[in-house]
LUMRO-136784 format. One record per residue (C-alpha): chain; residue number from 1; x, y, z. Coordinates in steps of 0.25 Angstrom, whole numbers. Layout:
// LUMRO-136784
[site 'A', NUM, [X, Y, Z]]
...
// end
This chain:
// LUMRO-136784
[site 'A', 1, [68, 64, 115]]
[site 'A', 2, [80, 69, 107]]
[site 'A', 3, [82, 67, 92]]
[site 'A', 4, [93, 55, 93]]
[site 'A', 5, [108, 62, 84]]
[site 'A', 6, [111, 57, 72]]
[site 'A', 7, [122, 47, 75]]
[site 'A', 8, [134, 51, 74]]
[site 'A', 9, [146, 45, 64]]
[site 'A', 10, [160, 49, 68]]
[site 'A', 11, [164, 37, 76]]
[site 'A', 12, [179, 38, 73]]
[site 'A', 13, [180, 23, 74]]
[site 'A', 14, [195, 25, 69]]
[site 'A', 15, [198, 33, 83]]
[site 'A', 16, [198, 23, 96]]
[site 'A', 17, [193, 28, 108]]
[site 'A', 18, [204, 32, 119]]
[site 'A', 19, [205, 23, 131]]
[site 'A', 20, [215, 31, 140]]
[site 'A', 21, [222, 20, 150]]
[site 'A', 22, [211, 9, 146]]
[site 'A', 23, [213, 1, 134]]
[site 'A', 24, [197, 0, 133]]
[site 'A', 25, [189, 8, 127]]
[site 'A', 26, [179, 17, 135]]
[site 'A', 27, [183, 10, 146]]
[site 'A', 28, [196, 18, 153]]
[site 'A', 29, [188, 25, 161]]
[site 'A', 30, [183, 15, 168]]
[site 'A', 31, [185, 8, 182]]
[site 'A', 32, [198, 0, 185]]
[site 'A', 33, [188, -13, 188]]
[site 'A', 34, [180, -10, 175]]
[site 'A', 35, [194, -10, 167]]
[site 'A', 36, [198, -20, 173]]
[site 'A', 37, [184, -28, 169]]
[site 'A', 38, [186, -24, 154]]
[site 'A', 39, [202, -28, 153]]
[site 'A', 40, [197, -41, 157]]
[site 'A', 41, [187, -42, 146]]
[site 'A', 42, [194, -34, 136]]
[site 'A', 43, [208, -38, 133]]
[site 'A', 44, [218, -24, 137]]
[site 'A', 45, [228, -32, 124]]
[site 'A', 46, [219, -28, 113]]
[site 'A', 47, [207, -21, 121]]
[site 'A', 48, [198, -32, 116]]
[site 'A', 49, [189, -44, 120]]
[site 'A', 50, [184, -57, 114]]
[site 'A', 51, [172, -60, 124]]
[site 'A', 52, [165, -72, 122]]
[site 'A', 53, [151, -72, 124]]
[site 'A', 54, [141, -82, 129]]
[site 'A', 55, [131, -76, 135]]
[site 'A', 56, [121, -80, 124]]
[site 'A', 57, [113, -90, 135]]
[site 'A', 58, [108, -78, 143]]
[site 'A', 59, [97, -77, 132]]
[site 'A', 60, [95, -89, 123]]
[site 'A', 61, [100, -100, 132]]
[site 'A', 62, [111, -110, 126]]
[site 'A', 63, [115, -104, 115]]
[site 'A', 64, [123, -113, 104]]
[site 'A', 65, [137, -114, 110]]
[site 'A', 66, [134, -109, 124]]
[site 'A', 67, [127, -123, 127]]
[site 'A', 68, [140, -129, 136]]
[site 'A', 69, [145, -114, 139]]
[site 'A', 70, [156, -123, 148]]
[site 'A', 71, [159, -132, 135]]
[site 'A', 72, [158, -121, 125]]
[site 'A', 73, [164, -107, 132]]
[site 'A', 74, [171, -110, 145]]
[site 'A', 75, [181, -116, 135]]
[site 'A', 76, [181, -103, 128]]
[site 'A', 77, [187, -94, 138]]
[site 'A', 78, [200, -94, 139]]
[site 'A', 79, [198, -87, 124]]
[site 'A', 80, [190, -76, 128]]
[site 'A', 81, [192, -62, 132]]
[site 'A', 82, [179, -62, 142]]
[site 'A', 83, [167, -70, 142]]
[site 'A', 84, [152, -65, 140]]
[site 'A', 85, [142, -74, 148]]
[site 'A', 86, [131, -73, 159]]
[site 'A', 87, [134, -74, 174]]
[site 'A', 88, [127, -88, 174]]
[site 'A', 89, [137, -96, 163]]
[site 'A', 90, [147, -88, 172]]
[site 'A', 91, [143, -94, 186]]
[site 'A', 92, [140, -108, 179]]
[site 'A', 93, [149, -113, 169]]
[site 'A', 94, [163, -100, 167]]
[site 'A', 95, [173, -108, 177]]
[site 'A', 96, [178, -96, 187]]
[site 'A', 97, [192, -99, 184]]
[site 'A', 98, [188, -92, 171]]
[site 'A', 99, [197, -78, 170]]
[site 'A', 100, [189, -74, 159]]
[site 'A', 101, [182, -59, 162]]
[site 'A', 102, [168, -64, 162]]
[site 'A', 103, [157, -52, 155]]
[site 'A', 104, [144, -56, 160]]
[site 'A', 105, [129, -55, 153]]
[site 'A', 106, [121, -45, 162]]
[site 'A', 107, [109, -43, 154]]
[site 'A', 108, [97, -55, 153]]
[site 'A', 109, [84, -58, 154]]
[site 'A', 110, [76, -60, 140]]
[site 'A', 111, [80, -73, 132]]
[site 'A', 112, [79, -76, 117]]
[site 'A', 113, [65, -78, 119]]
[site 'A', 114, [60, -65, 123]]
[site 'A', 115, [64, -51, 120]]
[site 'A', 116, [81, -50, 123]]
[site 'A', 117, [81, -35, 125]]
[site 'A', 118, [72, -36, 137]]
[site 'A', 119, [84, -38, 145]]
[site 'A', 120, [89, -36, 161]]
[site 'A', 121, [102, -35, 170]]
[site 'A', 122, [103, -49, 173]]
[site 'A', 123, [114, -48, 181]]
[site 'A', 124, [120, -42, 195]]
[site 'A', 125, [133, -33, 196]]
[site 'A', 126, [136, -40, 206]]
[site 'A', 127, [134, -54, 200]]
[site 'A', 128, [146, -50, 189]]
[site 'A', 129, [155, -45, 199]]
[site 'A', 130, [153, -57, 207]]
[site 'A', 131, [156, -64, 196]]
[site 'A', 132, [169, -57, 192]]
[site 'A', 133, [162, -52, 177]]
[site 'A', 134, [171, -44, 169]]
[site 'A', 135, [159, -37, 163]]
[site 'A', 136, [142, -38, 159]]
[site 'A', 137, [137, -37, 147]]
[site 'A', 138, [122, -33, 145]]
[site 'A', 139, [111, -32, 132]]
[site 'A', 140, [109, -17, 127]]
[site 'A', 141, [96, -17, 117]]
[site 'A', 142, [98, -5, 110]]
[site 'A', 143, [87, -2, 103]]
[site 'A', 144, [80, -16, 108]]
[site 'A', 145, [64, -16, 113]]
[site 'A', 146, [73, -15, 129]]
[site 'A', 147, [84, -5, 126]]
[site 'A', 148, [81, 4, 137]]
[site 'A', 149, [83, -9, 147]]
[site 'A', 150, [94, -14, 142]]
[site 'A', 151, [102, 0, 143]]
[site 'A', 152, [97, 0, 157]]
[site 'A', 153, [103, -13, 160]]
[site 'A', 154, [116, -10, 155]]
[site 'A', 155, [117, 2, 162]]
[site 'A', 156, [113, -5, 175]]
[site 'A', 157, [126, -14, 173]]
[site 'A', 158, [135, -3, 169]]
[site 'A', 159, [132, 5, 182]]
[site 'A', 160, [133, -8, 191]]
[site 'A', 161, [146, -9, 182]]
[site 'A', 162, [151, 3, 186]]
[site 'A', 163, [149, 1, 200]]
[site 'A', 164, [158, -11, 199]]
[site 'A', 165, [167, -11, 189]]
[site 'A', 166, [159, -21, 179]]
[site 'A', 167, [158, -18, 164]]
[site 'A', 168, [146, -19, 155]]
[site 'A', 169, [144, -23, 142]]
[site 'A', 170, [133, -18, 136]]
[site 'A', 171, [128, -27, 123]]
[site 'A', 172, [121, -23, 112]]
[site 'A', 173, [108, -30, 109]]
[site 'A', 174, [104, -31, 94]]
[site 'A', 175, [89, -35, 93]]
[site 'A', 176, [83, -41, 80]]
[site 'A', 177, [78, -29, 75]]
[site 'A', 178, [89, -21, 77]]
[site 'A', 179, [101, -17, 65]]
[site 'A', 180, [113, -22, 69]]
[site 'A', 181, [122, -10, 64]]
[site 'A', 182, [134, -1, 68]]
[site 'A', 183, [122, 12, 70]]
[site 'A', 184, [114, 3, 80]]
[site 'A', 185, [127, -3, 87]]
[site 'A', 186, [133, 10, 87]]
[site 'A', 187, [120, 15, 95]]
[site 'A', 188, [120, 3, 103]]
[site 'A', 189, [133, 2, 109]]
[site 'A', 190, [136, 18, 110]]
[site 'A', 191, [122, 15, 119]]
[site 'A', 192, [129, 5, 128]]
[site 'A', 193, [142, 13, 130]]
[site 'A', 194, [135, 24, 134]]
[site 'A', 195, [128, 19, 143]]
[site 'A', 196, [139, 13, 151]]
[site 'A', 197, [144, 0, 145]]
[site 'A', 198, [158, -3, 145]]
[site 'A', 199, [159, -10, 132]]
[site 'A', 200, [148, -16, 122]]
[site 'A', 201, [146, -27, 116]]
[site 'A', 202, [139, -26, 103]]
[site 'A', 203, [139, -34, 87]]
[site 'A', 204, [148, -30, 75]]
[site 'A', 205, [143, -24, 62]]
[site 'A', 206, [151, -23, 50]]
[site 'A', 207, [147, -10, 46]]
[site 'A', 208, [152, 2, 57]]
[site 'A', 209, [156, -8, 67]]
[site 'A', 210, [166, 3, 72]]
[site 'A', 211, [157, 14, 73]]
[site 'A', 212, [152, 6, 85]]
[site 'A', 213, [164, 3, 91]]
[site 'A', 214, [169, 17, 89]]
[site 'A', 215, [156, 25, 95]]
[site 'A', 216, [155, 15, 107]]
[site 'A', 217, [164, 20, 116]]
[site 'A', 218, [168, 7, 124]]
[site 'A', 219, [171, -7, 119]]
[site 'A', 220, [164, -14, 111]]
[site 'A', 221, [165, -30, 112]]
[site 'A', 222, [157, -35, 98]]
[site 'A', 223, [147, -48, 99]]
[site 'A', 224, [150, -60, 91]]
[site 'A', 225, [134, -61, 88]]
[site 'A', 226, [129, -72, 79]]
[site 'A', 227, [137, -84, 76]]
[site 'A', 228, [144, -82, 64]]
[site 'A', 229, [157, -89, 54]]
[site 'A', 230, [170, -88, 62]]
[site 'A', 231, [177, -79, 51]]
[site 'A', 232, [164, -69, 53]]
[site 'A', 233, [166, -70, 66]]
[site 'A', 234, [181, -65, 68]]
[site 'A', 235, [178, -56, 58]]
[site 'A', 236, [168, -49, 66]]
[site 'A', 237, [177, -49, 77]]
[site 'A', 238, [189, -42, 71]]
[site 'A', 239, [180, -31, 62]]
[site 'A', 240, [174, -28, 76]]
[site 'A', 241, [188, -27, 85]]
[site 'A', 242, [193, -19, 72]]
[site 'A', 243, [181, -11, 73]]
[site 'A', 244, [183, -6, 86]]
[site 'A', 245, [176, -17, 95]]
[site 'A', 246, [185, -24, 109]]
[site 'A', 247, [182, -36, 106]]
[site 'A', 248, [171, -46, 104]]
[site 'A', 249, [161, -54, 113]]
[site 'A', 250, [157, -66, 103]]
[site 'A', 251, [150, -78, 107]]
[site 'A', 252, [143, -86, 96]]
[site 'A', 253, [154, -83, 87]]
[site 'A', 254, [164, -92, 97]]
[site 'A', 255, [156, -101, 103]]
[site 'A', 256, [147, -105, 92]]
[site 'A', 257, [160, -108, 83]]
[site 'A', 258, [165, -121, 81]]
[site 'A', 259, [178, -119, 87]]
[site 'A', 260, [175, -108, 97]]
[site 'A', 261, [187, -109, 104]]
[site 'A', 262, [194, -105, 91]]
[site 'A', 263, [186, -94, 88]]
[site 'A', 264, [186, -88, 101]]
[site 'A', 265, [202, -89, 98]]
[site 'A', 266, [200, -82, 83]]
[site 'A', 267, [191, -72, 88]]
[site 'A', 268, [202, -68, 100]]
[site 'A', 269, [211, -67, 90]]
[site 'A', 270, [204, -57, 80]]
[site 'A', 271, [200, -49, 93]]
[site 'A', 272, [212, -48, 101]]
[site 'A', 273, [222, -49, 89]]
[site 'A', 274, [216, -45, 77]]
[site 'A', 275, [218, -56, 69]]
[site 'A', 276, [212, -55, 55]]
[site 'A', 277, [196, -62, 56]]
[site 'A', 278, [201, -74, 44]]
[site 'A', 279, [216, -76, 52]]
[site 'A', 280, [205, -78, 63]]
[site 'A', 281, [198, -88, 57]]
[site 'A', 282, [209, -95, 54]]
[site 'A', 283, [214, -95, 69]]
[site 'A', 284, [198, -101, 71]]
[site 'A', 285, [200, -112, 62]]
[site 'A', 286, [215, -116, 66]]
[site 'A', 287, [210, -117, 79]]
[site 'A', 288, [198, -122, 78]]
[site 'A', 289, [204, -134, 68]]
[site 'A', 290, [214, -136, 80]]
[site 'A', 291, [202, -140, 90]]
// end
């Protein structure tokens, strides 16, 4: 086995990446349908997006906010940019009038009671095109006890994406025991692009954030992760997009609010606008005072 190089450190995180006739990143050299896909998902305005994601249940069930998805979300979506769910709250409760590009969880098979990383394809190409998906998203363990699988299952949707014109997004999976840092995310998502994945989805860290966005060379959407104060949250959101990140996919961080429908509004705005994170928060509690 070779001895692995020393990473490297010039990540010129000042310099973007050119996108000759395509306004997204490592993705002008595409097919006309997978563009088209990714302009419906990414905003071509500001080259961003604000998914939201709800496709917690696929592993622990009815999650805190996620009980009534038709009482809680579907009255969400006129605010998003795409939603983030599993094929089945797709079929049973998004109404099909929804123009909303729908990305669609692909990866299953373990729940909170077992080990997550020992996960499968759990879905058919031919299901999210039947379905009109605008994209899959899949779990990548990078150094988890079924890395080797989970890689495997991403490439698998990559090559049936390419067949038809469907984009993958390729999600990094922290475990436990794992350091949530700019080196390991750094590896993680160069991994995923490398691979094939046409953006990435992965968590913000405060230190080196765009050293990950500068070595990956496709978009990176950045994962709301745990619930936490709304000021916290839209700060996350704008460091990340000013750190070179296309957006967000956040899910607790909306739909756990008390005024989800205002947050989803602030967190727009910081993404697609980049309005200051406190003039942000004041746009969350005006609204949210105004019911």
């Amino acid at each position: 086995m070779p001895e692995a190089d020393t990473e490297g450190q010039r990540f010129a995180a000042a310099t973007p990446q050119a996108t000759p006739g395509f306004f997204l990143k490592g993705s002008h050299q595409l097919d006309w349908g997978m563009k088209n896909r990714l302009a419906r998902v990414f905003d071509p305005r500001s080259g961003r997006t604000v998914m939201l994601a709800i496709d917690h249940g696929y592993f622990q069930g009815p999650t805190t906010g996620l009980e009534r998805i038709d009482l809680s979300i579907v009255p969400l979506l006129p605010s998003c940019d795409a939603l983030f769910c599993t094929r089945g709250i797709l079929r049973s409760v998004i109404p099909a009038e929804s123009t909303k590009p729908m990305v669609l969880r692909a990866s299953g098979g373990p729940s909170i009671l077992k080990e997550l990383s020992d996960e499968q394809i759990a879905m058919d190409m031919e299901d999210a095109l039947r379905l009109n998906a605008a994209g899959l998203g899949t779990q990548v363990f990078i150094g988890g006890e079924h890395e080797t699988r989970s890689i495997h299952n991403m490439t698998k949707l990559v090559d049936a994406g390419l067949r038809y014109g469907m984009p993958v997004m390729g999600v990094t999976a922290v475990g436990t025991n794992m350091v949530r840092d700019a080196k390991y995310f750094r590896l993680a998502c160069r991994i995923i692009a490398e691979l094939g994945a046409q953006y990435v989805k992965t968590y913000f860290v405060a230190d080196g954030f765009e050293t990950v966005t500068a070595s990956c060379p496709v978009p990176i959407v950045m994962a709301g992760g745990k619930k936490l104060p709304e000021l916290e949250a839209l700060t996350m959101a704008y460091n990340a997009v000013q750190q070179g990140a296309a957006g967000v996919d956040m899910g607790r961080n909306i739909f756990q609010s008390d005024a989800p429908k205002a947050m989803i509004a602030a967190v727009h705005a910081v993404v697609h606008q980049n309005l200051k994170p406190k003039e942000g928060l004041e746009m969350y509690q005006s609204l949210k005072a105004k019911g």
